[in-house]
N, C-alpha and C positions, 0 to 999 in steps of 0.2 A: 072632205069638204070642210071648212072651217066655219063655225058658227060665227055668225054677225054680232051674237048675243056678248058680250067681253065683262068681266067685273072692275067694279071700278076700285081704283087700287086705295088700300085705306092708309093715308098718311099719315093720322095719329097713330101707327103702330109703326113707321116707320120714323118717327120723332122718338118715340120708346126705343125703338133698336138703336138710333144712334144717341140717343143719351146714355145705353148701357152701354155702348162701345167707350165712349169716353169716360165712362167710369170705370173701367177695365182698365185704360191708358191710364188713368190719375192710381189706382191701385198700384200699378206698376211701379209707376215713380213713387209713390208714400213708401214701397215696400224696402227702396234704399236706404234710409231712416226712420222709417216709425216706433223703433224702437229706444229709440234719443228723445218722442216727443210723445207726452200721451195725448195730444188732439190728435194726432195724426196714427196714433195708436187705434183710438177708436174710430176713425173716419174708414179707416182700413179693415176693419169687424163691421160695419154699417155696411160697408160696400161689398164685401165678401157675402155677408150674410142673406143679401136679395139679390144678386145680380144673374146668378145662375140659374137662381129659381124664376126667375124673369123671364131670360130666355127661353127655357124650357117651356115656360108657360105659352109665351110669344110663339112657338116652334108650332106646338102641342094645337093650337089655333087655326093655324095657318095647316096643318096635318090635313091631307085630302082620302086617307085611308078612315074606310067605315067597320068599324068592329062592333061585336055586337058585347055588350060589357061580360057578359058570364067567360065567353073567349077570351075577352083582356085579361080578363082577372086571372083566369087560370096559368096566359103565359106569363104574367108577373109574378104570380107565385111560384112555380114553375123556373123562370129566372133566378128568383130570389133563392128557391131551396138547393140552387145550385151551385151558389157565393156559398 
């Protein structure tokens, strides 16, 4: 049976997703010459430098999995001593 109960869906994170989208897109295209122009040199290091961490952060939010942190921690290390 479906709950009556529903969340209501949060638009300013959905204004954040698609303003990284488009910053993704504008990445793309600086990426055919940004090395002809240093504004676009550096517009392309601004944009690189947040936009994944954004995501992840955005993802990471939205995450409906409950772990209990000593767990997390162990499989990230665990991850990590495996790179």
């Amino acid at each position: 049976m479906m709950s009556t109960r529903q969340k209501q869906r949060d638009y300013l994170f959905d204004n954040y997703k698609a303003l990284l989208v488009l910053l993704v897109v504008i990445g793309h295209f600086i990426e055919l010459s940004y090395k002809n122009n240093e504004l676009l040199g550096d517009m392309k290091w601004v944009i690189v430098s947040f936009h994944m961490p954004a995501f992840i952060f955005i993802s990471g939010y939205f995450s409906k999995r409950e772990l209990p942190f000593g767990k997390f921690s162990a499989e990230i290390t665990g991850t990590i001593s495996c790179i």
